[in-house]
C-alpha positions as CSV (number, residue, x, y, z in Angstrom):
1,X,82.6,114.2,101.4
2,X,78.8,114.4,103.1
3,X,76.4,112.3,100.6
4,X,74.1,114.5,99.7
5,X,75.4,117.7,101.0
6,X,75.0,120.6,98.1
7,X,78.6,122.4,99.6
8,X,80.3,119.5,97.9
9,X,77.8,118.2,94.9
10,X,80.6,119.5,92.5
11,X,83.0,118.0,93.7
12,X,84.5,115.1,91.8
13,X,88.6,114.7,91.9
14,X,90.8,116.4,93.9
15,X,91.3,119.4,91.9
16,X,87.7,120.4,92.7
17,X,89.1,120.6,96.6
18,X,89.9,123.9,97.7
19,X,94.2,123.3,98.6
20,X,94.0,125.0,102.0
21,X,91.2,122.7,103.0
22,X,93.7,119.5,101.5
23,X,96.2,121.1,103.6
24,X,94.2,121.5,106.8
25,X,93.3,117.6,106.6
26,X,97.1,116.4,105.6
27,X,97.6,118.3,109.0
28,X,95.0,116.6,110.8
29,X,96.4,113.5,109.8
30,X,99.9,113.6,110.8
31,X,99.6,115.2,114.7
32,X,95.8,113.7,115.4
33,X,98.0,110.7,117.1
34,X,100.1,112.7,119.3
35,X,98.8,113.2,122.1
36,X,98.6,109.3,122.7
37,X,102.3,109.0,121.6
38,X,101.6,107.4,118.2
39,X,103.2,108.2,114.8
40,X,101.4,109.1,111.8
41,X,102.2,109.7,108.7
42,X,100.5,111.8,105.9
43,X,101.7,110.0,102.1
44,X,99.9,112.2,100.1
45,X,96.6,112.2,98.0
46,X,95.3,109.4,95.3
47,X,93.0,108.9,93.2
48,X,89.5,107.9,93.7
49,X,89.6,105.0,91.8
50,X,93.1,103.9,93.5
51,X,90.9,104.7,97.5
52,X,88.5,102.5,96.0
53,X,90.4,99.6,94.6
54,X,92.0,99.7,98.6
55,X,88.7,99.7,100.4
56,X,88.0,96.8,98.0
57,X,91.0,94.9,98.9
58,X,90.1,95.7,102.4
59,X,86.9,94.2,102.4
60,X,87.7,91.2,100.7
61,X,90.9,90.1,103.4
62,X,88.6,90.9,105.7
């Protein structure tokens, strides 16, 4: 979500996502590759807190 944009101010989990628009980006996410031959996979949604703790873990291997 855009920092600062009012569309999405109320938006905290999930649940405050409109489903469509969760399915639209699953979507995106599993044929964006194609084109260039490449799998992708779409594994479902998480938490915030568990996106966070893997950005984390990303940043500190890095």
């Amino acid at each position: 979500m855009p920092l600062g944009d009012p569309v999405w101010a109320a938006a905290v989990t999930l649940d405050d996502v409109p489903g469509h628009l969760l399915r639209e980006l699953e979507h995106f996410f599993t044929v964006y590759k194609d084109l260039e031959e490449k799998k992708t996979a779409a594994l479902g949604w998480r938490s915030a807190a568990e996106a966070i703790a893997v950005i984390e873990a990303a940043r500190a291997a890095y």
